[in-house]
C-alpha positions as CSV (number, residue, x, y, z in Angstrom):
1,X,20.7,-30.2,53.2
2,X,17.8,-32.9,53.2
3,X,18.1,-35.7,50.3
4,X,14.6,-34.4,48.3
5,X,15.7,-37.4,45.8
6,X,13.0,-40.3,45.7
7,X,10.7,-37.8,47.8
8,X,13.1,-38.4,50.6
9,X,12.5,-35.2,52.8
10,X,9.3,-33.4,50.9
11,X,7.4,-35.7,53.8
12,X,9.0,-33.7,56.4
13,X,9.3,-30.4,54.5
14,X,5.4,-30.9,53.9
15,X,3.7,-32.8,56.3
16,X,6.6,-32.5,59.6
17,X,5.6,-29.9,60.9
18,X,2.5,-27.6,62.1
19,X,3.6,-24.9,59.1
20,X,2.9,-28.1,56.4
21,X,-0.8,-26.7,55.2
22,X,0.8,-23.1,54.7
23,X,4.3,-24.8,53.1
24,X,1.4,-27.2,50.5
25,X,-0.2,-23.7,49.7
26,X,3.4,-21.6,49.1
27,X,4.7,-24.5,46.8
28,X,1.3,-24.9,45.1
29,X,1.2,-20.7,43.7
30,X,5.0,-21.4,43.2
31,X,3.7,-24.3,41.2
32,X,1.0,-22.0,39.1
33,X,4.0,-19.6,38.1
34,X,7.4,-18.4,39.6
35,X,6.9,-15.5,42.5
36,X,8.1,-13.2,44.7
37,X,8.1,-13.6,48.3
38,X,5.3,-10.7,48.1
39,X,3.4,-12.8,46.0
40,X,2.0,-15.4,47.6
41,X,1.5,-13.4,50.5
42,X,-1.0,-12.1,49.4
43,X,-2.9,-14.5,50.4
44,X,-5.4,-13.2,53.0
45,X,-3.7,-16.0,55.7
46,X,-0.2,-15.5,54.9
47,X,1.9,-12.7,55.9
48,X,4.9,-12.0,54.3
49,X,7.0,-12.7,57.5
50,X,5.3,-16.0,56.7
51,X,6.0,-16.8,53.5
52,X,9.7,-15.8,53.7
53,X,10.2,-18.1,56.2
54,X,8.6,-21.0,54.4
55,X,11.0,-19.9,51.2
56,X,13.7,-20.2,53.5
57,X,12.8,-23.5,54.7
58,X,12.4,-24.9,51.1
59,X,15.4,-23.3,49.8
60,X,17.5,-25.1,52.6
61,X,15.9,-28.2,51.9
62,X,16.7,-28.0,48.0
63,X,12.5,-27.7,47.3
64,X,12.9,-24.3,45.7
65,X,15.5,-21.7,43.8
66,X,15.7,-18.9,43.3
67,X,16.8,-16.4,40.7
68,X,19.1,-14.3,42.4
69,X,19.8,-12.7,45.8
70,X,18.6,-9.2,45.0
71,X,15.8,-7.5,46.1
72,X,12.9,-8.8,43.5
73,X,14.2,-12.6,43.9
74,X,11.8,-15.0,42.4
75,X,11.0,-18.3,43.3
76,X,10.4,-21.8,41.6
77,X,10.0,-25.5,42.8
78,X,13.6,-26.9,42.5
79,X,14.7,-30.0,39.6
80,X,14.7,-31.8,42.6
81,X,11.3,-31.2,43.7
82,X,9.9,-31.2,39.6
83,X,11.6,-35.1,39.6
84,X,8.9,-35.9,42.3
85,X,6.2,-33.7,42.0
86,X,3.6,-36.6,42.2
87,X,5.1,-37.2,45.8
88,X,4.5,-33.1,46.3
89,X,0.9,-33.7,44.8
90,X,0.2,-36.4,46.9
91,X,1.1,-34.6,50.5
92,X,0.0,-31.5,49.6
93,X,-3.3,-33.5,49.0
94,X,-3.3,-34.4,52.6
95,X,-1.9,-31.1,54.8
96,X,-4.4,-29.2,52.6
């Protein structure tokens, strides 16, 4: 698991990578309110395929949880991520 603590990590969660612009805009509706997978996909430009892989990628880097394993499992930002949501702020400012 990626140390998210300081912002350690969100840079390369966020930014890393070519999926950074779709990860800022997951992380941001996750932001507005807890979701589904489903949810933010239905974002004209995000399929759910999408989206589920980004939710993976967050989970295993400790910048989301969620509820349960079930079918229905909703999804927040992490502690982690809340502690350092001005560093989210400020890369999703710049993938977006």
């Amino acid at each position: 698991m990626t140390n998210v603590r300081n912002g350690g990590g969100l840079w390369q969660v966020l930014a890393g990578t070519r999926g950074g612009p779709n990860r800022a805009r997951v992380l941001r509706a996750l932001d507005e309110r807890p979701r589904n997978a489903n949810q933010p996909a239905e974002d004209p430009d995000l399929s759910y395929k999408t989206v589920t892989y980004h939710l993976d990628v967050f989970e295993e880097n400790a910048v989301v949880r969620s509820t349960d394993t079930d079918y229905g499992t909703v999804y927040l930002p992490s502690e982690r991520a809340r502690s350092n949501w001005e560093t989210v702020e400020r890369i999703i400012q710049q993938v977006e």
